[in-house]
C-alpha positions in Angstrom: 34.7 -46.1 -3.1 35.9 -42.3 -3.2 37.1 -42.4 -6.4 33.3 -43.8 -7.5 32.4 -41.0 -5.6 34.8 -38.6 -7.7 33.2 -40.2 -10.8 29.5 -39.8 -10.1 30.6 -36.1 -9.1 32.1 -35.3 -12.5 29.1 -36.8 -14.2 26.8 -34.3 -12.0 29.7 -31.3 -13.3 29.6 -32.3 -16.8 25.7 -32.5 -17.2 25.4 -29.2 -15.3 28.3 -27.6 -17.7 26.7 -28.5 -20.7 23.0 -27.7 -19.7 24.7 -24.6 -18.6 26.2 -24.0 -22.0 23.3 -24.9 -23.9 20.9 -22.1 -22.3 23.4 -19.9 -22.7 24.6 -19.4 -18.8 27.9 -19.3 -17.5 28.9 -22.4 -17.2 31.4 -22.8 -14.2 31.2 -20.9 -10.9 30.6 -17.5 -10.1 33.7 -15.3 -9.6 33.2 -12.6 -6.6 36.4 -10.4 -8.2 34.1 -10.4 -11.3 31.3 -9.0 -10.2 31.8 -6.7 -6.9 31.6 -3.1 -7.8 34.4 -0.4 -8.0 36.8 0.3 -4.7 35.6 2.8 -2.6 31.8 1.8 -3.1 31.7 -1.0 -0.4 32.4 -1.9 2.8 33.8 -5.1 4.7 32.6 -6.8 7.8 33.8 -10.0 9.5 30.8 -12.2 10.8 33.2 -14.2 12.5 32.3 -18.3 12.2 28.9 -18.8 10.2 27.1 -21.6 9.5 27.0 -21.0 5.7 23.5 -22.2 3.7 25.1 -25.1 1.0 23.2 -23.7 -1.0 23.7 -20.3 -1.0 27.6 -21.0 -1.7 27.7 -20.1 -5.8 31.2 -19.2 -6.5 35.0 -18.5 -5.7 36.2 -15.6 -4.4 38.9 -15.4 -7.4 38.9 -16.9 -10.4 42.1 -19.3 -9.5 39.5 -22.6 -8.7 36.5 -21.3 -10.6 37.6 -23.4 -13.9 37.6 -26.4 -12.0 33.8 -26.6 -11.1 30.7 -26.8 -13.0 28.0 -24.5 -11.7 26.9 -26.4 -9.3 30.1 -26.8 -8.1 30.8 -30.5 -8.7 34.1 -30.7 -10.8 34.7 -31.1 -14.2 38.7 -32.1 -13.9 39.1 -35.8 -15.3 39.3 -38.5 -12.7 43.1 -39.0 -13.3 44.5 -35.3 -12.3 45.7 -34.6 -8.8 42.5 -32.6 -8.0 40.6 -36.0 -8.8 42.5 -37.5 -5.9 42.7 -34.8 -3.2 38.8 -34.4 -3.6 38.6 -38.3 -3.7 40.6 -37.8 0.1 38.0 -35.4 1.5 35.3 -37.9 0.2 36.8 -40.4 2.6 37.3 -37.8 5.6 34.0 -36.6 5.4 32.3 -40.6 5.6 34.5 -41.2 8.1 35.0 -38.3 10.5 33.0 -35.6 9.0 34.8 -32.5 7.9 35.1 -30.0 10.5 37.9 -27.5 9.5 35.4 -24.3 8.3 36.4 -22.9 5.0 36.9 -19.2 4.6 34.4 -17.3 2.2 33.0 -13.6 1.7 29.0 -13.1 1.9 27.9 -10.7 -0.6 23.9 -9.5 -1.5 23.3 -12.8 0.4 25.2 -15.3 -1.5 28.7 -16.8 -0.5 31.8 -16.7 -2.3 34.7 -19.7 -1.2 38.2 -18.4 -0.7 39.8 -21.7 0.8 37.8 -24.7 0.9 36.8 -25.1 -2.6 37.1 -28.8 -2.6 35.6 -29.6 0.7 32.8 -27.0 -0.5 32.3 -29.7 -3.9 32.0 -32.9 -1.4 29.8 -31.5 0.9 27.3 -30.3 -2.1 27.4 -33.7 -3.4 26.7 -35.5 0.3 23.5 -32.8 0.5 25.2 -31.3 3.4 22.6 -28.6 4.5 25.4 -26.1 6.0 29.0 -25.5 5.9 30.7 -24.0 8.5 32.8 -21.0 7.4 34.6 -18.0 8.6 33.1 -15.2 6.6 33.3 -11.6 5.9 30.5 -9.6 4.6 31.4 -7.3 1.6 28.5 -4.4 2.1 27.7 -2.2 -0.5 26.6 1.6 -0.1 23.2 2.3 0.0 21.5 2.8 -3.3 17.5 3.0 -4.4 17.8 -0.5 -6.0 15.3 -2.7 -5.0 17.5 -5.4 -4.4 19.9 -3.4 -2.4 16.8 -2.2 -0.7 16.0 -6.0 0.2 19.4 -6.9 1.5 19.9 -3.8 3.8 16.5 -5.0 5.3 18.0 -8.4 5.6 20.9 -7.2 7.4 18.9 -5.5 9.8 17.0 -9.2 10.3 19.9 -10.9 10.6 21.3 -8.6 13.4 18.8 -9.5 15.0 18.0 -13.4 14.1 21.6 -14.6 12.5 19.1 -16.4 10.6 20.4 -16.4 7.0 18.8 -19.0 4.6 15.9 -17.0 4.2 15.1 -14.5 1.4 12.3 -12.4 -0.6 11.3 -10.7 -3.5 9.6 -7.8 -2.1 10.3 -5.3 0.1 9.5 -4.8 3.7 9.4 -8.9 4.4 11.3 -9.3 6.5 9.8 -6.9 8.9 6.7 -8.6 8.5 8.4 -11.8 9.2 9.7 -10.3 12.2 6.4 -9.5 13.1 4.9 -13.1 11.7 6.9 -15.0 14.2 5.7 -12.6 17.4 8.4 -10.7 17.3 8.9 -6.9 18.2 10.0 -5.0 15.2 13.8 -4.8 17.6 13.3 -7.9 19.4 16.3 -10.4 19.0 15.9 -14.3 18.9 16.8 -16.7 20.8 18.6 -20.0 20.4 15.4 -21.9 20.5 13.6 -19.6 19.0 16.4 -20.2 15.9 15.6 -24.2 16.4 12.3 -23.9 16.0 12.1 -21.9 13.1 15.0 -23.6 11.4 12.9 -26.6 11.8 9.6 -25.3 10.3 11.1 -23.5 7.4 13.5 -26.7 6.5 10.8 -28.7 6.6 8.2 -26.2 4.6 11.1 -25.5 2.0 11.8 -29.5 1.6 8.0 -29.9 0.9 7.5 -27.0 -1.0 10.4 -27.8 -3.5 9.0 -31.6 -3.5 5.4 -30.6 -4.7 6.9 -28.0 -6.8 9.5 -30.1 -9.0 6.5 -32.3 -9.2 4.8 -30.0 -11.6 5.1 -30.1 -15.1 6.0 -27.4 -17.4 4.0 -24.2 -17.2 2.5 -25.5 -14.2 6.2 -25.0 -11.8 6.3 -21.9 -10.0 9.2 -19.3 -9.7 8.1 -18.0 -6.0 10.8 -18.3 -4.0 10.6 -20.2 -0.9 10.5 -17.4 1.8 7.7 -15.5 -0.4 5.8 -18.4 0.1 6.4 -19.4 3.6 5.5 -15.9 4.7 2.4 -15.9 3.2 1.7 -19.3 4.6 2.3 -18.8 7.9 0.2 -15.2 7.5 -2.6 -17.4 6.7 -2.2 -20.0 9.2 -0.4 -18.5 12.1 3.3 -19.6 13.2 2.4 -20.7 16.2 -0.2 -23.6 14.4 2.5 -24.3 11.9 5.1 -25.0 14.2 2.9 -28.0 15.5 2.2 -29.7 12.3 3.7 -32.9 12.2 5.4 -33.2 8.7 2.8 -35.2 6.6 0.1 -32.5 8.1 2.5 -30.1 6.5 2.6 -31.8 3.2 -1.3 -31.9 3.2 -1.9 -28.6 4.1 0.9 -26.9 1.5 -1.0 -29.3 -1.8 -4.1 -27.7 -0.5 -3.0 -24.1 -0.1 -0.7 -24.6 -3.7 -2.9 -22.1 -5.5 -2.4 -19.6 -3.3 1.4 -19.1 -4.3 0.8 -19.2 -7.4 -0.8 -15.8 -7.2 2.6 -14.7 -5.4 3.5 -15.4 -8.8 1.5 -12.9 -10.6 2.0 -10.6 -8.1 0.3 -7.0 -9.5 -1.9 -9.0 -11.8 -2.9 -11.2 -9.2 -7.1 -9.8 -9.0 -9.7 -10.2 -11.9 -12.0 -7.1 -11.5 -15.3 -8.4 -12.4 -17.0 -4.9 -13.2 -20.3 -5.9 -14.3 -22.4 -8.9 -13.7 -22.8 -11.1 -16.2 -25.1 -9.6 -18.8 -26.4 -12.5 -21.2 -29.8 -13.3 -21.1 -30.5 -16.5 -18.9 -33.8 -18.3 -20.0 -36.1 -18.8 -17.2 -35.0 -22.2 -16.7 -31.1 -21.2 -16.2 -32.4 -18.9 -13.3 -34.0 -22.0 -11.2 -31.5 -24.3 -9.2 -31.0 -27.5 -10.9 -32.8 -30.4 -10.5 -32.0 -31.8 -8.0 -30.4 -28.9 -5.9 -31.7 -28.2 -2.5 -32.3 -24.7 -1.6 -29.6 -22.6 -0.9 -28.7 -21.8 2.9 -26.8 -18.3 3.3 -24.6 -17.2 6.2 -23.6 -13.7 7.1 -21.1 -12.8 9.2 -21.2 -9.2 10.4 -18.1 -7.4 12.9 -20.8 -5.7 15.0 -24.8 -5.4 15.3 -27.4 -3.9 12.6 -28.1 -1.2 15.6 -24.6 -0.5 16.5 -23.2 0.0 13.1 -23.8 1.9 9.9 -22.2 -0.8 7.5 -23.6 -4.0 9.6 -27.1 -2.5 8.7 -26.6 -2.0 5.0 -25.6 -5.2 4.7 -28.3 -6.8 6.9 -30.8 -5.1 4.5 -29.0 -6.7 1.4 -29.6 -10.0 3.3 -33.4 -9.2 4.2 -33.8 -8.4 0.4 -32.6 -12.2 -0.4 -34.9 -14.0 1.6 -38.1 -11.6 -0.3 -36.2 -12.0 -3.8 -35.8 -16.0 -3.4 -38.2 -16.7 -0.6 -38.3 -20.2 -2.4 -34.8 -20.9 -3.1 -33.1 -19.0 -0.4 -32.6 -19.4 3.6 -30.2 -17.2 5.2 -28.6 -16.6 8.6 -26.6 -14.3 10.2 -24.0 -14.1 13.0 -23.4 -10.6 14.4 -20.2 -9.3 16.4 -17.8 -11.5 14.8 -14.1 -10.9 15.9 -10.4 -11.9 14.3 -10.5 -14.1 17.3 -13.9 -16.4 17.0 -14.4 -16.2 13.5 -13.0 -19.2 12.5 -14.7 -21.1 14.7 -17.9 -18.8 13.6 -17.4 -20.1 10.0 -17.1 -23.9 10.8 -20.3 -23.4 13.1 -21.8 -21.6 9.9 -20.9 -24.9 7.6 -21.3 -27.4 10.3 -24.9 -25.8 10.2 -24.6 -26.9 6.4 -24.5 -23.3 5.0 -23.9 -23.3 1.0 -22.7 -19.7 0.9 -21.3 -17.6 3.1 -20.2 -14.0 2.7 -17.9 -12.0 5.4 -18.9 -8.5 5.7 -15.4 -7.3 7.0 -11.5 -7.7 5.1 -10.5 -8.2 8.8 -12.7 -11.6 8.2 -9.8 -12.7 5.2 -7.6 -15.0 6.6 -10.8 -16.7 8.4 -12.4 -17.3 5.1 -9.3 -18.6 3.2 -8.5 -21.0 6.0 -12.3 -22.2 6.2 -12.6 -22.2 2.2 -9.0 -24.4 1.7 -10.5 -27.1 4.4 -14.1 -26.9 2.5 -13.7 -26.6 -0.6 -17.7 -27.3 -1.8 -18.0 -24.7 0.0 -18.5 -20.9 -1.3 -17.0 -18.4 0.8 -17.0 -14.4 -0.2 -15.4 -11.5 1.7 -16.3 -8.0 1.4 -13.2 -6.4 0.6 -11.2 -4.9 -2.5 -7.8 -5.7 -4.1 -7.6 -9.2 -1.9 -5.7 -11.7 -3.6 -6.5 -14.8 -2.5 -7.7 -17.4 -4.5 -9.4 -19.8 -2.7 -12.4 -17.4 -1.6 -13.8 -14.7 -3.6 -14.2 -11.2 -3.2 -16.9 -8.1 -3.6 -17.2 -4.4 -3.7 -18.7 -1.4 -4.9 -17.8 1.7 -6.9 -18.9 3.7 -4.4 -16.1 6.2 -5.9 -18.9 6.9 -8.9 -20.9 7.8 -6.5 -19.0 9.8 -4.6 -17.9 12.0 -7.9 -21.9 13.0 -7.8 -21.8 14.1 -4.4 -18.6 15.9 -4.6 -20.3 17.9 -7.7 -23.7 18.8 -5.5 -20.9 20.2 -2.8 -19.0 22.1 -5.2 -22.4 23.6 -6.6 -23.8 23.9 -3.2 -21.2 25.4 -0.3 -21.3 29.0 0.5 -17.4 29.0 0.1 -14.6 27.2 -1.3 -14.3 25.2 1.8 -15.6 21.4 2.2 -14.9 18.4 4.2 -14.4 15.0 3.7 -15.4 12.3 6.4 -13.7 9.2 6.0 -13.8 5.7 8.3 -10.9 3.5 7.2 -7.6 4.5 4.9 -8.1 0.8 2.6 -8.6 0.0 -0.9 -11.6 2.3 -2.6 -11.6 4.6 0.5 -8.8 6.8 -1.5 -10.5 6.7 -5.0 -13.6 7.8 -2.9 -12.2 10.6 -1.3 -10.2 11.8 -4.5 -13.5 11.3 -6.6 -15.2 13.5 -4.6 -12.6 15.8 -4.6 -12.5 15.9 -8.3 -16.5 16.2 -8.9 -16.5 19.4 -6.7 -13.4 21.0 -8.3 -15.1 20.2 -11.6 -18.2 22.7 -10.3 -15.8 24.8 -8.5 -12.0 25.1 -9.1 -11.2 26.7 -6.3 -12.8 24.0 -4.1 -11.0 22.7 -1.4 -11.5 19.6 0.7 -10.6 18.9 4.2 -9.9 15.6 5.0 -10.8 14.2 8.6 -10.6 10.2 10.0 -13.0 9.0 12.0 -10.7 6.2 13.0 -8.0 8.2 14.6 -7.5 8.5 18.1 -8.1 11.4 20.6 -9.8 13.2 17.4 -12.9 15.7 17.5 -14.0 15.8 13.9 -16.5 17.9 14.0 -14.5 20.3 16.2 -11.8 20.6 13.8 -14.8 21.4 10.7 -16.1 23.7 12.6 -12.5 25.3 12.8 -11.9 25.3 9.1 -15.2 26.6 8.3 -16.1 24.4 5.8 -19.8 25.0 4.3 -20.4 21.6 2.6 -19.5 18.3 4.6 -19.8 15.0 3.3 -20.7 12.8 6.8 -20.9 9.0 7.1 -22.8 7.2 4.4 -25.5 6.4 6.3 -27.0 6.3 9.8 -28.4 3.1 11.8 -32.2 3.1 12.2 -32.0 3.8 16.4 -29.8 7.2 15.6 -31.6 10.2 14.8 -28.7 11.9 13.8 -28.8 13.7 10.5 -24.6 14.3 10.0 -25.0 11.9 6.9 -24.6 12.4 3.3 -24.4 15.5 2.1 -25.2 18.3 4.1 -24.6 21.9 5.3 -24.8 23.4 8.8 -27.2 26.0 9.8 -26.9 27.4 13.3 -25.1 23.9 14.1 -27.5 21.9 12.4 -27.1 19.7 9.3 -29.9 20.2 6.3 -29.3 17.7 4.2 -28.5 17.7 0.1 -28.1 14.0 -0.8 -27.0 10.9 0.2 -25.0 7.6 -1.5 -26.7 4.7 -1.5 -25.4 0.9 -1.0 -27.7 -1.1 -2.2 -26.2 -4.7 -1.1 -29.7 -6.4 -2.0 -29.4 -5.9 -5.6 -25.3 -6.9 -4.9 -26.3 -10.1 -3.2 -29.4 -11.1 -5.4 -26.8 -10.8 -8.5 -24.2 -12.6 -6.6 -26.3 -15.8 -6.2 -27.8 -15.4 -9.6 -23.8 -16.5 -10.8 -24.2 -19.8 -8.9 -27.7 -20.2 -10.2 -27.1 -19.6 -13.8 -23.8 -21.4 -13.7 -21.8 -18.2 -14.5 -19.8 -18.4 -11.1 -18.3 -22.5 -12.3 -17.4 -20.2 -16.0 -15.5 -17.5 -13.9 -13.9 -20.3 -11.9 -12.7 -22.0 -15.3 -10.5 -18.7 -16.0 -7.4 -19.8 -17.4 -5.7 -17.1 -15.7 -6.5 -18.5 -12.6 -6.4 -15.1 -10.8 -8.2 -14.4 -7.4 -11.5 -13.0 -8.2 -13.2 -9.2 -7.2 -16.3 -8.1 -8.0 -16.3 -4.7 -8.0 -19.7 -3.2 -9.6 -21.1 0.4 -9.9 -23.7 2.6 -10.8 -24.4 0.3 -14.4 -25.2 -2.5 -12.4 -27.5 -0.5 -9.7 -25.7 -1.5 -6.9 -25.0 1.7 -5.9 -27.0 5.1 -6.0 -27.3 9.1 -5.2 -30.4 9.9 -3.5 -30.9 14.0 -3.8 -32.9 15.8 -1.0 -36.0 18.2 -1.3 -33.9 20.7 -1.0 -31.4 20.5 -3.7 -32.2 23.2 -6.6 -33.6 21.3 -9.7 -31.1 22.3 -11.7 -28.7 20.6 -9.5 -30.6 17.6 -9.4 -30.6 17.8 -13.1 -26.8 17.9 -13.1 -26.8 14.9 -11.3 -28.9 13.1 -13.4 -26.6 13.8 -16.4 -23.6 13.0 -14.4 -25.3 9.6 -13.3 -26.6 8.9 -16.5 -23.1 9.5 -18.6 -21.5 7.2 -15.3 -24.1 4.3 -15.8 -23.4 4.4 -20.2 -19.6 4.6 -19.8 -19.1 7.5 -21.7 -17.8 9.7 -18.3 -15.4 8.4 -16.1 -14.3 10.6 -12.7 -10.7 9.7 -13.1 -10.0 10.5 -17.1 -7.8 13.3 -17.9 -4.8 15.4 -16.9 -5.0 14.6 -12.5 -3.0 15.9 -9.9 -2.1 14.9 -6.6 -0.9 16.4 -3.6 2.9 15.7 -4.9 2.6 17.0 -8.5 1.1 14.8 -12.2 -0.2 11.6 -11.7 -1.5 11.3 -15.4 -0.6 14.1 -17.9 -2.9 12.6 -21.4 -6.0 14.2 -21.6 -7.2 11.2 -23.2 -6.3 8.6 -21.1 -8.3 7.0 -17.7 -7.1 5.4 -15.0 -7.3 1.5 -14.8 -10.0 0.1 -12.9 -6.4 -2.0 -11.0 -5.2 1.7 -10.8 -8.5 3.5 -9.3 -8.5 0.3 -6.9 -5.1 0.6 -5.9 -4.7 4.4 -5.3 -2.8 5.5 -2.7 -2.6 9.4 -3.3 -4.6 12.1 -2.8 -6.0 14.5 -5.2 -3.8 17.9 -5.0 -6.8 20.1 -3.7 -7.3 17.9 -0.7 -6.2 18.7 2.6 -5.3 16.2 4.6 -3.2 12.6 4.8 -2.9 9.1 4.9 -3.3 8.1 8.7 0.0 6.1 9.7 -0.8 2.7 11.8 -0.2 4.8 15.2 -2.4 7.0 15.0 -5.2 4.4 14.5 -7.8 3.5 16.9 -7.5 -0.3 18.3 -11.1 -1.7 17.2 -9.8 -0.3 13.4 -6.6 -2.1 12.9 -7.6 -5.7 11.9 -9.2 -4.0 8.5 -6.8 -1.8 7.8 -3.8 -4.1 8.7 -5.2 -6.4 6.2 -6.5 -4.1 3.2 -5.0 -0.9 4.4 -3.3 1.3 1.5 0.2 1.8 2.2 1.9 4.4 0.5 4.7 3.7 -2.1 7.8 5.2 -1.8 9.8 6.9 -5.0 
């Protein structure tokens, strides 16, 4: 029976040698003295006894054994040599009594290298074994700028922590948000059952996740690893739910959620920016619901009330303006002071209520409306938010950036100094292009225009206080005010004798945004987007072309300002101007040095510098106030490093 054993082993050996060879891959096992770089630039650790991932066990310390085994380290010695029969003998041990005596290997970069134990390493791999005990010593390299080195320095730090090591990622920073995922404090250590219980949930993800993938055929396999798409599973479903699915409710629930990793796959070109609505002409039978097709009903969902907040009002406007644009075709609903907590249940009450549509006014509403839109799929779920990448649900957003260039411009022309400020709410996607936009329009007035950025998110901070203190003559406020505030520190304004006089304002106009929006599942142009071979996650993301958003000048702007605007506005709308062509600068030095050249709409979205005559910074996560970290933990823009 062993020696059957032996036989079906080689067979494994000698297909993977060859397959090996064919593609052009090494065709034995890796050889640690081969690859580990010069003396002097690492460092060795003992780990002590280690249950070692089978797996993750790829090679031989030296090359003495590495001949003898095939990549996947079943052998490739005939049946008749003395190695046939002492691996034959371990066979039989381990049916019998199992194989207890640990082998020695070094762990380097994450993978394991076998110094004694070859053989017992080979039967183990072909009886599945899931872990080999081992006594192991970690070969640590110095410290370089390598994203990979990166990686495993941060998985060291885990592992202190967890001695959890059959885990990995792509990206940086995971496993700190895995820490985090599980409940963790970013220096908490686990315990044994907390260990159990994970192991548990990730062997069983892993096992599924493998299954469904090897299922797919050709283009259709992904090359996400495991960990990369754990993490974002259980950041979309919670730990704490996952943990409790029985294992077919696992299956289920990873087919449904399959084209979510696939975006993992594409990774920076994960969102299609939609930047205009469709513009063909529909006939006047394309624009009315098919036969058949009951009238739309429309839920909103809205973090706080239309006379509490600036940006729930705006957007309960856009919905008035549906029910007088489709007053036949349209109902609508809304639910005000959603939370993170209740807004799943908010959305199933929305579609138990047999809601068509519903949009999500907030990005801290995301992992709500993936969740909801992955259970009910006939179901169309939108989120207002930027740069997500989630496929399932869809996404929207303005340019308000285009509109902010214009109101930087009017400041530049207008202040009594060189001296403006900059108001801003959250630090996420299209807050920085904003800011910087503005920035640019009033150093393209005035060169020696500087803007002084203030949060009104932060904690323990008196805004207006600190304007007064820089003396700034131009502020750019909030957007917009709610209809019970008589306050006028919107727009664009100056102060006189503490008082604002306003210049202009910005304009959402989320009517014209929604009434397009449902136009694309009238017409049929939302199932054309959907048939995107691509299969990105889709954002749409229109401007001042599509009239979705707008500068609204005061009486008292001069009219040849106002007639600046009106170029500016009109060269915007055509595409011949964009704010962010040309030579820029940021705080740090060049950020584009071809006068010729203009920013990607992926590039605008995803800015995370400042323009270099801005005063000011990125708030860090700290120094937030508590009501504004669901956003900005979800969309926030987090600055890269190098």
């Amino acid at each position: 029976m062993a020696f059957e054993d032996y036989v079906k082993a080689y067979k494994l050996g000698k297909r993977d040698y060859q397959y090996r060879m064919l593609h052009g891959m090494q065709p034995t096992v890796q050889v640690l003295d081969d690859i580990l770089p010069g003396r002097g630039t690492y460092s060795e650790v003992s780990l002590g006894l280690v249950q070692i991932p089978a797996d993750q066990i790829v090679g031989t310390k030296t090359g003495g054994r590495s001949s003898a085994f095939a990549g996947n380290f079943m052998p490739i010695l005939r049946e008749n040599t003395e190695f046939a029969s002492k691996w034959a003998s371990l066979s039989t041990s381990h049916i019998q009594e199992g194989i207890r005596e640990p082998i020695r290997a070094y762990e380097y970069m994450n993978k394991f290298y076998v110094l004694e134990g070859n053989k017992r390493v080979s039967v183990m791999k072909f009886f599945d074994v899931a872990a080999i005990p081992g006594v192991v010593t970690r070969i640590v390299p110095k410290r370089t700028e390598e994203k990979e080195n990166k990686i495993y320095y941060e998985f060291m730090d885990f592992y202190e922590l967890s001695n959890i090591n059959y885990i990995w990622f792509s990206e940086e920073g995971s496993f700190a948000k895995l820490q985090e995922a599980v409940g963790k404090e970013p220096e908490e250590t686990w315990s044994e059952d907390d260990k159990l219980t994970f192991s548990s949930v990730y062997r069983r993800f892993s096992a599924e996740y493998y299954q469904i993938n090897d299922s797919q055929k050709g283009d259709d396999e992904l090359d996400v690893l495991p960990g990369d798409a754990f993490l974002s599973f259980i950041a979309l479903y919670g730990y704490a739910d996952i943990c409790e699915k029985t294992t077919k409710e696992l299956k289920n629930l990873i087919a449904d959620t399959w084209e979510e990793f696939k975006l993992l796959e594409k990774k920076e070109e994960a969102v299609d920016l939609k930047l205009d609505p469709n513009n063909e002409k529909k006939s006047l039978l394309n624009l009315l619901l098919p036969t058949g097709m009951t009238k739309l009903k429309i839920a909103f969902l809205y973090a706080k009330t239309a006379s509490s907040s600036a940006w729930t009002y705006a957007h309960e406007l856009g919905r008035l303006h549906l029910d007088q644009a489709f007053p036949e075709k349209v109902s609508t609903v809304y639910y005000d002071n959603v939370t993170e907590e209740n807004a799943n249940a908010v959305i199933e009450d929305a579609i138990a209520n047999e809601c068509d549509i519903i949009f999500t006014t907030s990005p801290a509403f995301v992992q709500a409306s993936v969740k909801a839109a992955i259970a009910h799929p006939d179901v169309r779920i939108l989120n207002c938010s930027l740069n997500t990448s989630h496929r399932y649900i869809r996404t929207y957003y303005a340019r308000m950036h285009e509109a902010k260039f214009l109101m930087g411009a009017i400041a530049g022309a207008m202040a009594d100094n060189n001296k403006l400020a900059y108001v801003a709410d959250l630090p996420i996607y299209g807050s920085i292009a904003n800011i910087n936009a503005f920035a640019l329009g009033a150093k393209m007035i005035n060169p020696r225009a500087e803007v002084y950025l203030e949060w009104t998110s932060l904690k323990d901070r008196d805004i207006y206080e600190n304007i007064r203190r820089t003396g700034a003559s131009c502020i750019s406020g909030m957007d917009m005010v709610i209809p019970e505030d008589s306050s006028r520190y919107f727009g664009i304004y100056t102060l006189e004798n503490d008082w604002p006089r306003s210049l202009a304002m910005p304009l959402w106009h989320w009517g014209k945004f929604y009434e397009r929006l449902v136009r694309t599942i009238m017409d049929g142009t939302w199932k054309y987007d959907d048939k995107s071979p691509e299969k990105k996650a889709i954002n749409y993301w229109w401007g001042m072309s599509s009239e979705v958003i707008d500068v609204i000048c005061s009486k008292n702007l001069p009219i040849g300002t106002k007639r600046l605007v009106d170029l500016l506005k009109k060269t915007i709308s055509s595409g011949e101007f964009n704010p962010f062509s040309g030579i820029l600068y940021s705080q740090e030095g060049m950020v584009q040095g071809d006068p010729h050249v203009t920013l990607s709409p992926d590039q605008i979205a995803k800015m995370d510098w400042l323009a270099e005559n801005v005063q000011g910074s990125l708030p860090k996560e700290y120094e937030l106030q508590d009501q504004a970290k669901p956003a900005v933990l979800q969309q926030g823009v987090k600055k890269k490093e190098g």
